[in-house]
C-alpha positions in Angstrom: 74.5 174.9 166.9 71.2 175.2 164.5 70.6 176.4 161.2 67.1 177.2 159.9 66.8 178.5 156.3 63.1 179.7 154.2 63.5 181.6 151.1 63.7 184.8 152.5 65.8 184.3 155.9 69.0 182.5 157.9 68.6 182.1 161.3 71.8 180.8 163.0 72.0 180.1 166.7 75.7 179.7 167.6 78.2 179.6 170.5 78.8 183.4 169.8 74.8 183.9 170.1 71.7 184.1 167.8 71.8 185.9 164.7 68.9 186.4 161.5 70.5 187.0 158.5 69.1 187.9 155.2 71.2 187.4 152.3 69.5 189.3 149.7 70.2 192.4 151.4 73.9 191.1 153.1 72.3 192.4 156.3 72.3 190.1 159.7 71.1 191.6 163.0 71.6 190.1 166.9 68.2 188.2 168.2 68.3 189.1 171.8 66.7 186.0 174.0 63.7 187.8 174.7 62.8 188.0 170.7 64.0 184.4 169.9 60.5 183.1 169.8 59.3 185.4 166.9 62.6 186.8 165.6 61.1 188.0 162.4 57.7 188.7 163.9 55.9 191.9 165.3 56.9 193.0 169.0 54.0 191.1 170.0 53.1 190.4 174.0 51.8 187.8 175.9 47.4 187.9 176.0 47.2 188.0 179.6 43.8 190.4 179.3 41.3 189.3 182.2 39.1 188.2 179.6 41.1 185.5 178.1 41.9 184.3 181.6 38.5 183.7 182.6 37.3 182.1 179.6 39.7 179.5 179.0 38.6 176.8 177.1 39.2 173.5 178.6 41.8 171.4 176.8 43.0 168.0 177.1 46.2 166.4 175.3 46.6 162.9 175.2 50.3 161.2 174.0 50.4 157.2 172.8 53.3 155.9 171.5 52.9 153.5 168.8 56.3 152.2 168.1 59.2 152.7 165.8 59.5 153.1 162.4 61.9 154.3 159.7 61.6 157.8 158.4 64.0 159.4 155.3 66.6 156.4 156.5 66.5 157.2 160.2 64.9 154.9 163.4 62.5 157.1 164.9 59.9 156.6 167.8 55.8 157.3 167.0 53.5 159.3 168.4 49.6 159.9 168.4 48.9 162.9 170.0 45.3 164.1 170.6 44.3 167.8 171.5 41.1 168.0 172.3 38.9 171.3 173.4 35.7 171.5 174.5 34.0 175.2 174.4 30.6 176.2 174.1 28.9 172.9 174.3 31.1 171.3 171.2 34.2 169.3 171.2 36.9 169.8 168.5 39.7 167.4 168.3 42.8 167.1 166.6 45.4 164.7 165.7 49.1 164.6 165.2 51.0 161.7 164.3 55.1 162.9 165.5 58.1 160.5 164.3 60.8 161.6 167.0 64.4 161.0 166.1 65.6 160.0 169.5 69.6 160.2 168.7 68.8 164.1 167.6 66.4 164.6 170.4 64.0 166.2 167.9 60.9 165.7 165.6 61.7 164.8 161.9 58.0 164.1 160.8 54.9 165.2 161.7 51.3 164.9 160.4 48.1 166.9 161.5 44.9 167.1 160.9 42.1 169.5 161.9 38.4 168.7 163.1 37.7 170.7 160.2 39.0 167.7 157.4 42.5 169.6 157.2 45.9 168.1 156.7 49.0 169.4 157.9 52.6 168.0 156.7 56.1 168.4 157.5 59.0 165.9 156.8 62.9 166.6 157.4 65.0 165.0 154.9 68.5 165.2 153.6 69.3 165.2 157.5 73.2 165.7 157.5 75.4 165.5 160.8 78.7 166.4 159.5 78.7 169.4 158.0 80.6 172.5 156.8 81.7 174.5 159.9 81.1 177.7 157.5 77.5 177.1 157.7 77.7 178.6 160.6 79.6 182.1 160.4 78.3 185.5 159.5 80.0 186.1 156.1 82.4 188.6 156.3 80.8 191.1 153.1 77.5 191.1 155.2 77.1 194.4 157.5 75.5 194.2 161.2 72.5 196.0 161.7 69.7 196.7 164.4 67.3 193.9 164.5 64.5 196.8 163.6 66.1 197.6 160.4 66.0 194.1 159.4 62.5 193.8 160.1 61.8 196.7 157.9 63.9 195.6 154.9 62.4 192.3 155.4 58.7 193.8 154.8 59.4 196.0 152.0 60.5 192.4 150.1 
């Protein structure tokens, strides 16, 4: 079971399925598989177009693990990990720095940065494995709609 919550949005993937909610409105629609990627997103498809598959810039990713280290209270294994693409004569390179919890199986801290001097952030903290069943059911004053009608009311806020 997962719970992701921004300011705007609850998305809950459960036993009984995948739902977004959005409390403002007391509205929660059902996130078929095929729209779990981008559930708020536009009905976007794959770029398969000829062009993109002929010019494909060639990429290389690089992993190095660097050992463990403690992050918000918890033992977790780092990463370097190096993209690098090479298009058009240049190289451009970037690097993440990944802190994998290995008893979650997941990332709780990463850090990026860009070939262009750019710094990316993100840190999980407050990490809590027992928690409130609740957290995980549709509240009953909350009314089902189509996932469509979400989007909508979502863009008008």
């Amino acid at each position: 079971m997962r719970r992701e919550e921004t300011n705007e949005v609850v998305f809950l993937d459960t036993d009984k399925g995948r739902f977004l909610l959005l409390p403002q409105a007391k509205i929660y629609a059902e996130v078929q598989p095929s729209a779990s990627a981008s559930p708020v997103g536009g009905d976007q498809e794959q770029d398969t177009s000829a062009e993109r598959l002929l010019h494909q810039e060639a990429m290389t990713t690089k992993y190095e693990r660097l050992g463990e280290e403690v992050v918000s209270g918890r033992t977790a294994t780092k990463y370097r990990v190096t993209v690098n693409i090479s298009g058009a004569g240049n190289v451009s390179s970037s690097e993440t720095l990944l802190w994998i919890d290995e008893q979650l199986g997941m990332p709780i801290k990463s850090e990026t940065k860009g070939n262009d001097g750019s710094q990316t952030v993100m840190e999980l903290s407050e990490i809590v494995l027992d928690v409130d069943k609740n957290l995980f059911q549709i509240p009953a004053s909350y009314e089902k709609v189509a996932i469509g009608e979400l989007r909508q009311q979502l863009r008008k806020n």
